[in-house]
N, C-alpha and C positions, 0 to 999 in steps of 0.2 A: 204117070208114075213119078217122073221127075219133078214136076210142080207139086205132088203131095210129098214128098219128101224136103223140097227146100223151102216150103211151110212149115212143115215138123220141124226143122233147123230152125229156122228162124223164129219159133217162138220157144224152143230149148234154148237156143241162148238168151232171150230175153226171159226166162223165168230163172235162169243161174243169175242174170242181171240183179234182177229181184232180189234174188237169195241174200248177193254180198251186198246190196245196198240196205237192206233190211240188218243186217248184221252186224256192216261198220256203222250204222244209227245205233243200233245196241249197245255197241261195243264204244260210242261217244258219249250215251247215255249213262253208260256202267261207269264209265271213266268220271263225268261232271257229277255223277250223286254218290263216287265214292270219295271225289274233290270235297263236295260239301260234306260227306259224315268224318273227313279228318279235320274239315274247320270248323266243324260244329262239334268235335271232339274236345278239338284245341281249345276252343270255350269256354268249355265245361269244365276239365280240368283243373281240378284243388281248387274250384268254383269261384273262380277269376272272376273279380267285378272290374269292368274298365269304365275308367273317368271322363269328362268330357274334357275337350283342351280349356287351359283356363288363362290362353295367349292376354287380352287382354288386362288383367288384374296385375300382371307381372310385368307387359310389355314394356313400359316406361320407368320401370324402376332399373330390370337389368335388361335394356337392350335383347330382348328377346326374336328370335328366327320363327317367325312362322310357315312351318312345312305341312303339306297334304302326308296320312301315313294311311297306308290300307287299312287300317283295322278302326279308324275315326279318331282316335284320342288326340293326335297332334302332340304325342309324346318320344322320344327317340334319343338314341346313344349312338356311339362308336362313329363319329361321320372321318369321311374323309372326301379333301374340295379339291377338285383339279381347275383350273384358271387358264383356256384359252384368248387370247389378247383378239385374234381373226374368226374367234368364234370356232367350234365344233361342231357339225350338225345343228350350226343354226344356233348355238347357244355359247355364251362365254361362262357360265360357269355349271359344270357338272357336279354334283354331290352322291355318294351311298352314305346309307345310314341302317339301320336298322330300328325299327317301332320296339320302345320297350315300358308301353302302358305300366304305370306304379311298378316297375320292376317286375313283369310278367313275362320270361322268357319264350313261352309260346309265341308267342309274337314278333320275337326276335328273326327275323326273316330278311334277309337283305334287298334294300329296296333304293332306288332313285329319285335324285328331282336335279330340277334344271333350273336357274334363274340368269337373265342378264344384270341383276342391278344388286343379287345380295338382299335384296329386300322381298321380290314377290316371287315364290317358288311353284312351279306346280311337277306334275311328273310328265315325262316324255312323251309316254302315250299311257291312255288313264287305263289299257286293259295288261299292264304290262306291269307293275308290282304282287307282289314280288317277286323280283327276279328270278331270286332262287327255285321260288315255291316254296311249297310248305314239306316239310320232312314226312314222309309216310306213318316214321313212328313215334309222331309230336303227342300222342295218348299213352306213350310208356314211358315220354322226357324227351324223345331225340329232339337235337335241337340243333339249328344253327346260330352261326354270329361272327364279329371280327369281320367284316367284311372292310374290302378295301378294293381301289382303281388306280387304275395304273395302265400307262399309255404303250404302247409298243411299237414305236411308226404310228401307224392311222389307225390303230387297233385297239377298243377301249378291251380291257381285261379285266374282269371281277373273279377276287379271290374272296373266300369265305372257308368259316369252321364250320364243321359236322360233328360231332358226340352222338354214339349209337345212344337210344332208350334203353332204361334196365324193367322190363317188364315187373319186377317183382318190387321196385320203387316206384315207377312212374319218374324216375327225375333222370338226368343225364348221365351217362357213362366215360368217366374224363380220363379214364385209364387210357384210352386211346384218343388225340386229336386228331382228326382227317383236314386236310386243305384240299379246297375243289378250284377247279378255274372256267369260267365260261367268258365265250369274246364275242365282241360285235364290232361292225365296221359302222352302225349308225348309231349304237345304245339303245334300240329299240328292239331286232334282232339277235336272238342271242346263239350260239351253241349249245348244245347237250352238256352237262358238267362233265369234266375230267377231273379222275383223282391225282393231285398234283405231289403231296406229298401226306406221311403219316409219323406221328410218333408219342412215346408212349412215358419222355419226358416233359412235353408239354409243348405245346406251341402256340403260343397267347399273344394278340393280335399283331398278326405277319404285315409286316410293312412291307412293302416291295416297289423297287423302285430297277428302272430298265432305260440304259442307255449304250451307246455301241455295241452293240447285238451282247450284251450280256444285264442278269439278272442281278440285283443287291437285294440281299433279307435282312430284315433286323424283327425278331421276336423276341419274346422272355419265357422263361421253363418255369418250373412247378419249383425251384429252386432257387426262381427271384434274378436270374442271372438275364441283362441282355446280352445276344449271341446274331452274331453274323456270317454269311454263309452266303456263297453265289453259287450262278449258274448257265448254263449258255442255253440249255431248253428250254428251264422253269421246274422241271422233275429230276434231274440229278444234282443233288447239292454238295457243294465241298463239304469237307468239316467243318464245323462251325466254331467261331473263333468266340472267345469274352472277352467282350467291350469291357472298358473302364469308364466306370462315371460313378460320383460320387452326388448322392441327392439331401446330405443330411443326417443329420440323429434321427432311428427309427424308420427311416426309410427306403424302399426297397424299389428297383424297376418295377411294375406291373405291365399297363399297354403304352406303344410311343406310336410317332408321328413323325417323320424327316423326310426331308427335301432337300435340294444342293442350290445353291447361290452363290456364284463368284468363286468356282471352286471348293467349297467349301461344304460341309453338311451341317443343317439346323436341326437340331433335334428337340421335341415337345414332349417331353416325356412325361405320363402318370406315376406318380408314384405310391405305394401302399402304407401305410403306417402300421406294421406289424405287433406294436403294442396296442395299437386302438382303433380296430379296422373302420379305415379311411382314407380319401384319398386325395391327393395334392396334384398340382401341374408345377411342373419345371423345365425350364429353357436351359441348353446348352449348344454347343457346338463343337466341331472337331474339322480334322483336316485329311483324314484318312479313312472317317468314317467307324474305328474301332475306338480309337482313345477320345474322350470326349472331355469337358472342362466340367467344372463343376457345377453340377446343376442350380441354377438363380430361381428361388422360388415366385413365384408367378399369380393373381391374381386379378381378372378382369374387373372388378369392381372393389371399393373401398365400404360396402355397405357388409354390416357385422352378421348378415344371414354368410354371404359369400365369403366373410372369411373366417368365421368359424364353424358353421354349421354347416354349410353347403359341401356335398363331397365332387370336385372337380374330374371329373373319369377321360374316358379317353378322345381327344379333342383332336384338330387338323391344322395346319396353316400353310399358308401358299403365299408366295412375294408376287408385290403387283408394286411396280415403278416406285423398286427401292424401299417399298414398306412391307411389314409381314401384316397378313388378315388373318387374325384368330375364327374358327367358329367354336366353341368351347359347350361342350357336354356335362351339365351340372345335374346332379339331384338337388332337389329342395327338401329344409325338413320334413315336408308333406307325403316324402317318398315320389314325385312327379320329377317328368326327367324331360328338359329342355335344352335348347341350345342358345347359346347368347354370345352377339358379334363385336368383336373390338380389333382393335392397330397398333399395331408397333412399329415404327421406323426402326432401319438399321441401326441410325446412330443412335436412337434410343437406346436401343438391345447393347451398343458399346460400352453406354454411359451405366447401365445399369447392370455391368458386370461385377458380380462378387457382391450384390446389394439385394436388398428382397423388396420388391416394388408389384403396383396394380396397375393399371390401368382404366382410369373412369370409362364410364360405357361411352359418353357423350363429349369425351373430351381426349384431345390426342397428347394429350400431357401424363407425361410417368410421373409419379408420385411415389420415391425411393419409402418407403419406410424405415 
């Protein structure tokens, strides 16, 4: 009796075995083909045609970056470069960016690469873009973007926007900004996202920068204003204070870029041209991080696409032995969106205060205009 009984056990629990293995198969099934009907949503959508990259036709005219981007085009906005000197997991220079084929927001998904030389990039691990993932309700608009890195100790930190979808447009709901955070101690491994902060005057690409256990923000609002604001978690912010910086006739904060150097904070900042939407880069600095100098207008190339046609969006820079490394985010008139690498020495950036200067792609010489 006791051996037909601990037979009947023994193949009940082996068919409850069954059950959940058969189940969570199901249930990885359900989850990968509901993966592919939101990217084969995202696709389709206002019936997005994506381009192929077209690195080569352009490489040599503006110094062009060529990046791996999940989605194929070799297209992408918004980067932001962190620059290890001993290397990071293996790598001296980390990058996020987000893929934004001919300005096709679905897309916008925040994603990584990794180069030692600024020249050959690829991703960390090739099953591991986008970071973020894809938004659930990328078929009613939601979207993300803004994304940005930022170190914390050993701790790579990626911050990103969220905009719910409005089902009845299909396009994003900007009434509310969300900021998520997910960390890794390798940039391969990530956390779950945490909602770090929300607000409903705007919060357009959050810079964040983290040093003696406390946080610095610099964003701009729906009212053109940049605004600074710390924090010791990352989730409760001071009030937020406005920055002073002056970028020009017609021009407004949109997304920046800062760093500190010798004390000091550099800031890259895009600016909007509110009578003719478009957008410019401009360099300044400050000493407090609030009050800034007036912004120097800025242009990586001397060629007449780049300086009148081309719109300059939101771009990164990092100090490497006393010099700044632009990687700079342009649209071309073709509507295609690349990145393109140039230099600035410090004493360059000194000499060419209060002056509107480029920088050749191929040449470490400033050319005041």
């Amino acid at each position: 009796m006791m051996k037909k009984l601990t037979k009947f056990m023994f193949l009940l629990v082996a068919l409850v075995f069954l059950l959940l293995s058969s189940e969570c198969a199901l249930a990885q099934a359900r989850a990968k083909t509901a993966n592919t009907a939101v990217t084969l949503q995202m696709s389709k959508r206002r019936g997005a045609k994506i381009s192929r990259p077209a690195i080569p036709e352009l490489q040599a005219g503006y110094n062009l970056v060529s990046l791996p981007t999940y989605d194929g085009s070799g297209q992408l906005t918004h980067p932001k470069l962190l620059y290890f000197p001993n290397k990071w997991n293996g790598w001296k220079y980390w990058l996020s960016f987000t893929p934004y084929p001919d300005g096709n927001d679905d897309y916008e998904n925040p994603s990584l690469a990794v180069s030692d030389d600024m020249v050959h990039w690829q991703e960390p691990d090739a099953r591991e873009n986008p970071v973020s993932g894809i938004p659930t309700d990328v078929g009613q608009g939601g979207h993300y973007s803004d994304s940005h890195i930022v170190m914390r100790n050993n701790v790579m930190e990626l911050w990103y926007r969220y905009n719910k979808g409005n089902s009845e447009t299909n396009r994003p709901d900007y009434s509310i900004d969300y900021y998520y955070r997910k960390t890794s101690f390798d940039g391969i491994h990530w956390t779950q996202p945490e909602l770090m902060q929300s607000s409903k005057g705007g919060i357009l690409s959050l810079d964040v920068n983290y040093s003696n256990g406390e946080y610095e923000f610099w964003y701009t609002d729906y009212k053109h204003r940049l605004l600074h604001a710390v924090s010791k978690d990352g989730s409760a912010w001071s009030s937020p204070k406005v920055c002073s910086l002056s970028l020009g006739k017609n021009y407004a904060p949109w997304h920046q870029d800062i760093i500190q150097y010798h004390g000091e904070y550099y800031l890259l900042q895009t600016g909007v041209n509110l009578t003719k939407y478009s957008f410019a880069l401009f360099l300044s600095r400050s000493a407090d991080g609030i009050h800034f100098s007036r912004g120097v207008p800025f242009y990586p190339s001397d060629d007449p696409v780049i300086l009148s046609q081309a719109w300059l969006y939101r771009s990164t820079l990092v100090e490497e032995n006393n010099r700044f490394v632009f990687l700079i985010a342009a649209r071309f008139p073709d509507g295609r969106w690349y990145l393109m690498r140039s230099g600035l020495s410090v004493a360059e950036f000194d000499q060419a205060q209060g002056q509107e200067f480029i920088i050749e792609p191929r040449s470490p010489q400033v050319k005041i205009l």
